[in-house]
N, C-alpha and C positions, 0 to 999 in steps of 0.2 A: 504493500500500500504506500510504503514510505516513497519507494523506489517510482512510480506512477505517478505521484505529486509531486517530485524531482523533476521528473523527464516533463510533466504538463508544463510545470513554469520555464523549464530553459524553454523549451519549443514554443510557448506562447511570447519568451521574450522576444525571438526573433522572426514573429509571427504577429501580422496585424489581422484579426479576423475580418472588420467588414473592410477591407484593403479592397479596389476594385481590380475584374482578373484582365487584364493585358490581353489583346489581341493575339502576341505572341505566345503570351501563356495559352490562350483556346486551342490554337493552333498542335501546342506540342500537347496538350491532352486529348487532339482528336486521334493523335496517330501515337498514343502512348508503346502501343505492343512491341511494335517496330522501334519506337526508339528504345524499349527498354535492351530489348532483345541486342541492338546496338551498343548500346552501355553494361551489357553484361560480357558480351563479346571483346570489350575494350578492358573491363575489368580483370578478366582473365588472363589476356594477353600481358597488361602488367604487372599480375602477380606471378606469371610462368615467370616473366622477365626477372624479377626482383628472387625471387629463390633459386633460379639459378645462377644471378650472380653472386649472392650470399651461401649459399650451397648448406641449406638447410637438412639437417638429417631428418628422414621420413616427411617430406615436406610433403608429399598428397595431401596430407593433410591441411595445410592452408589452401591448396588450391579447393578443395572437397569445404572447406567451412565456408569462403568467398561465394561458391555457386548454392550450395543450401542457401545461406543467410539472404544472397542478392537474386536467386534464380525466381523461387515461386512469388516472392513479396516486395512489388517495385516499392510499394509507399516506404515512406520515412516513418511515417508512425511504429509500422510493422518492423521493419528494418533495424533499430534502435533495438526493439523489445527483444525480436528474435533473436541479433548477435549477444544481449546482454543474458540468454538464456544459452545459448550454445556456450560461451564460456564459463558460465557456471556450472555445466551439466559435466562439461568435459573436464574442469580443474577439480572440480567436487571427486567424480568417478575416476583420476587419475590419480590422487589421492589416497582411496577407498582400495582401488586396484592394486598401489602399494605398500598398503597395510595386507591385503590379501596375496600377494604377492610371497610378503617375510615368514607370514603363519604357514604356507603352502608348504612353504619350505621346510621349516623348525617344529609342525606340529600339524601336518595333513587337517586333522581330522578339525580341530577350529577353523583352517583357514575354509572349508567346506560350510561349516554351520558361518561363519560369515559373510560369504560370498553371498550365501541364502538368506542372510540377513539382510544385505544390501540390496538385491532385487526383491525384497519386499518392501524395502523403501522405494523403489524404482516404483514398483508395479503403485501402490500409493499415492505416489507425488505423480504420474502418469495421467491419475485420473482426476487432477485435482485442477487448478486453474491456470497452472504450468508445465503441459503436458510432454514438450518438448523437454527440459530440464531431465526430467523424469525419464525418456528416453534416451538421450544422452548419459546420462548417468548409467545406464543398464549398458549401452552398448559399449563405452571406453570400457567399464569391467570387464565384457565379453572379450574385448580384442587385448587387454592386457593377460589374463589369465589362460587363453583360451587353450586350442590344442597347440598352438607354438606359442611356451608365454614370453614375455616381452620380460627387460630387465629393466632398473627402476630408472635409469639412464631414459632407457626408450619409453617410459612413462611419462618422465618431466620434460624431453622432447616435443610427447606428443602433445602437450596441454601448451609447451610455449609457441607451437607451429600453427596450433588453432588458434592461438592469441596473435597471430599474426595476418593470419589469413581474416579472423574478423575484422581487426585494425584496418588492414588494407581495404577489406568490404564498407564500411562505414566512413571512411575517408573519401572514394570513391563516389559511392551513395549521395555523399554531401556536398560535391561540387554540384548539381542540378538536381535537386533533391524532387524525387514526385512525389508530390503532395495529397494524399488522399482528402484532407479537407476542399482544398482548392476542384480536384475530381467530383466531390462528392456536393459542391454549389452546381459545377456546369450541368453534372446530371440532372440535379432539382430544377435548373430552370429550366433547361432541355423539354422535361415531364411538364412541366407547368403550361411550357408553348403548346405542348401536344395536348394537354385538359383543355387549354382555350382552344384552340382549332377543335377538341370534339364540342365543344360548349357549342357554336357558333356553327357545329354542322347538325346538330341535333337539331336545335331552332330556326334554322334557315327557313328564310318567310319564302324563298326561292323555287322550294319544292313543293310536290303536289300529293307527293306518299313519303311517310318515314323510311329515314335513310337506313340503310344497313349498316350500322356502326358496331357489330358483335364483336369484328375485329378488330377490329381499331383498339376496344376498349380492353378485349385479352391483350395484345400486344402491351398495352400500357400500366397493366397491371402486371403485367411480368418483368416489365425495363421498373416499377416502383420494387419489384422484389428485390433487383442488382444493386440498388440504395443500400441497403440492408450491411453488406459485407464491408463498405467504405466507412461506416459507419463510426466504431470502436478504432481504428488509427485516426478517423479525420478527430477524432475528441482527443486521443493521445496528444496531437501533433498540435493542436489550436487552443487548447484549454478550454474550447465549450462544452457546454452540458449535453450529456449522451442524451440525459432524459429528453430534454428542447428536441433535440434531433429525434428521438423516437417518436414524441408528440407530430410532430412534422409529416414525420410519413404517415402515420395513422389516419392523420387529416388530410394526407393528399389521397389515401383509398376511401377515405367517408367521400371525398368530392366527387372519385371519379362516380361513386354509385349514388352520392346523389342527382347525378347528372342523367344518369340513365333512371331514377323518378321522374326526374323532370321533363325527358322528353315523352320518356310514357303518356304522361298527363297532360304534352304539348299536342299530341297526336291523338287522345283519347277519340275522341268523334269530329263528324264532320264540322257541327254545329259548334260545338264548343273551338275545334281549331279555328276558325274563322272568324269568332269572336276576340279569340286573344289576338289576332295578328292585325285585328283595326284597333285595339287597344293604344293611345299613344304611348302611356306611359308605362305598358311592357314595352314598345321598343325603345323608349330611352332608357328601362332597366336591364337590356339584354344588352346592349351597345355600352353603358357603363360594367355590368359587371362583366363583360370580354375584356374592356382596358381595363381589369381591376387584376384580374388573371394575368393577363401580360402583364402589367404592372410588377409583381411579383414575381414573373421571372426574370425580369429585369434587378429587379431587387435582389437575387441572390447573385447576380453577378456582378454589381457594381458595387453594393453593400451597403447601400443606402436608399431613401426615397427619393427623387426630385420632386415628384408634390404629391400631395394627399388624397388619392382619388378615394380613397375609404371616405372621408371626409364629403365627398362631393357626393359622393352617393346616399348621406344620409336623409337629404331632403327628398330621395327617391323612394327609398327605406319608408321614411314616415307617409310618405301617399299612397304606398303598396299598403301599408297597416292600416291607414285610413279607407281605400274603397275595400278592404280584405271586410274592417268591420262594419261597413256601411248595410251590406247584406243585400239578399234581392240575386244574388250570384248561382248557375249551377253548381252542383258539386265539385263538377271537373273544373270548373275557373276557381272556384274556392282553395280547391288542393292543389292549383297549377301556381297561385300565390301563397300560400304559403311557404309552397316549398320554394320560393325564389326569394322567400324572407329568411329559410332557413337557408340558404346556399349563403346570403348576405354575412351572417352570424358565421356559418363557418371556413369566409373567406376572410372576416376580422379574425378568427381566434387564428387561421394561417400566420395571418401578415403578422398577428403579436407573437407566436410562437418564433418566425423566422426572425425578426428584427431582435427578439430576446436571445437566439443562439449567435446572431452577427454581432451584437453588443453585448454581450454577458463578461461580467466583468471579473467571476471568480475562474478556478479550474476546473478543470473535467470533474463531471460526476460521473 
């Protein structure tokens, strides 16, 4: 815990959360894969370089901790965590390995009942919230005691090779670091443009029968699932609150399905469609809340408002509640407002949850 409230405040000191994201930066997070896959490739190449001009004994090793640490996890959040668990796991079990190591020797049958000790820690700590550690720990005992055992030489080798090979991964890592929080804005606003473009094709006064939007709307509920994983680094790396960001998504899947109520109800009958689309002030509420939606994704990319369109919407808000309780309404126009009073409320509670994870002033929760 200690170690996590560490790492939040250096990474937030040299991290502005609502910073707006550069052109340039869009750009290299559209084609993240390829560039990583180029900086891992580069990676490499300079740690081959560097152990062999140092001429490291059992050096695989650093080059095998560089590709673990840098290969499956580009963000920096991950990055940080992972190399600072792989040197634990390996200095801890290299350790352990030569303590088991001397008993092996001097006393068979202890060094046996502790070996079995140690992979009961292994197996323990595996399951627990640092499962890597845990694994690491299990496997340097395996390859120091195994069926060729290593000597204690080759033990302390092996733990300073890995402390090298991390070194060089996080060094590396940190000249253009990918930033999972910075990922995890372009996504949201990405999903945000795609909720407004279904907003706006659900309601379209253009059409004559409801649109087919089944897909559309699986697609986007499956690109809100990929949120999910950027998630726990973008809070490591920024110092915002997980919870903000989990609130975030849950309100961007209440939206998309409130959305598909509301076209339901848009579409209901013929009689009632027709009535809503000579309504003035549904289309000055459909036309406000489509800029309310861009709005906000505009908002997670620059990290700020330019103006208040929640604000401008309220006098819209207040005439929806006022002809809502005037009465005299079918049912289907009654429920086609309301629910465009509830979409209002949960496009506020959006924009206060986004603007609280862009400005949050403490560290990760």
């Amino acid at each position: 815990m200690a170690y996590n409230v560490a790492l939040s405040s250096w990474l937030e000191s040299i991290m502005v959360r609502h910073s707006p994201i550069s052109l340039l930066q869009q750009r290299f997070y559209r084609h993240y894969r390829l560039i990583h896959g180029v900086r891992l490739a580069f990676a490499f190449m300079v740690t081959l370089s560097l152990i062999r001009l140092i001429k490291l004994p059992n050096d695989a090793w650093s080059l095998v901790t560089m590709v673990v640490i840098l290969g499956p996890l580009p963000y920096w959040g991950n990055i940080v965590t992972r190399t600072w668990h792989r040197v634990l796991g390996t200095c801890v079990g290299a350790a352990l390995g030569m303590v088991a190591l001397y008993l092996l020797g001097s006393l068979p049958w202890l060094g046996m009942i502790w070996c079995a000790a140690v992979m009961v820690a292994c197996g323990y700590v595996a399951l627990g919230k640092r499962p890597y550690v845990g694994l690491l720990l299990g496997i340097t005992l395996a390859v120091i005691v195994g069926p060729h055992p290593s000597s204690m030489e080759a033990a302390l080798w092996r733990a300073g090779d890995v402390l090298v090979g991390a070194l060089i991964a996080i060094v590396l890592a940190a000249i253009w670091p990918h930033k999972a929080y910075l990922h995890w804005r372009m996504k949201l606003a990405s999903q945000l443009r795609a909720t407004a473009l279904l907003y706006r094709s659900a309601l379209s006064p253009n059409l004559l029968a409801p649109p087919p939007l089944e897909g559309q709307r699986s697609r986007l509920m499956g690109e809100l699932v990929k949120l999910r994983p950027l998630m726990a680094p973008a809070a490591r790396e920024s110092g915002a609150p997980l919870k903000g960001m989990e609130q975030i998504l849950r309100g961007l899947r209440n939206l998309v399905a409130q959305l598909e109520l509301l076209g339901s109800a848009f579409w209901a009958n013929r009689e009632s469609h027709f009535a809503l689309l000579g309504d003035e002030l549904l289309r000055r509420a459909h036309q406000r809340i489509g800029d309310l939606i861009d709005q906000l994704a505009q908002l997670a990319i620059d990290g700020q408002l330019s103006h208040d369109l929640l604000g401008e919407l309220a006098q819209v808000e207040t005439d929806l509640r006022g002809l809502l309780a005037s009465g005299g309404r079918t049912p289907e126009v009654a429920g086609y407002l309301w629910l465009n009073l509830a979409l209002i409320d949960q496009l506020r509670t959006l924009q206060r949850d986004l603007l609280g994870v862009l400005n949050h002033p403490g560290g990760a929760e």
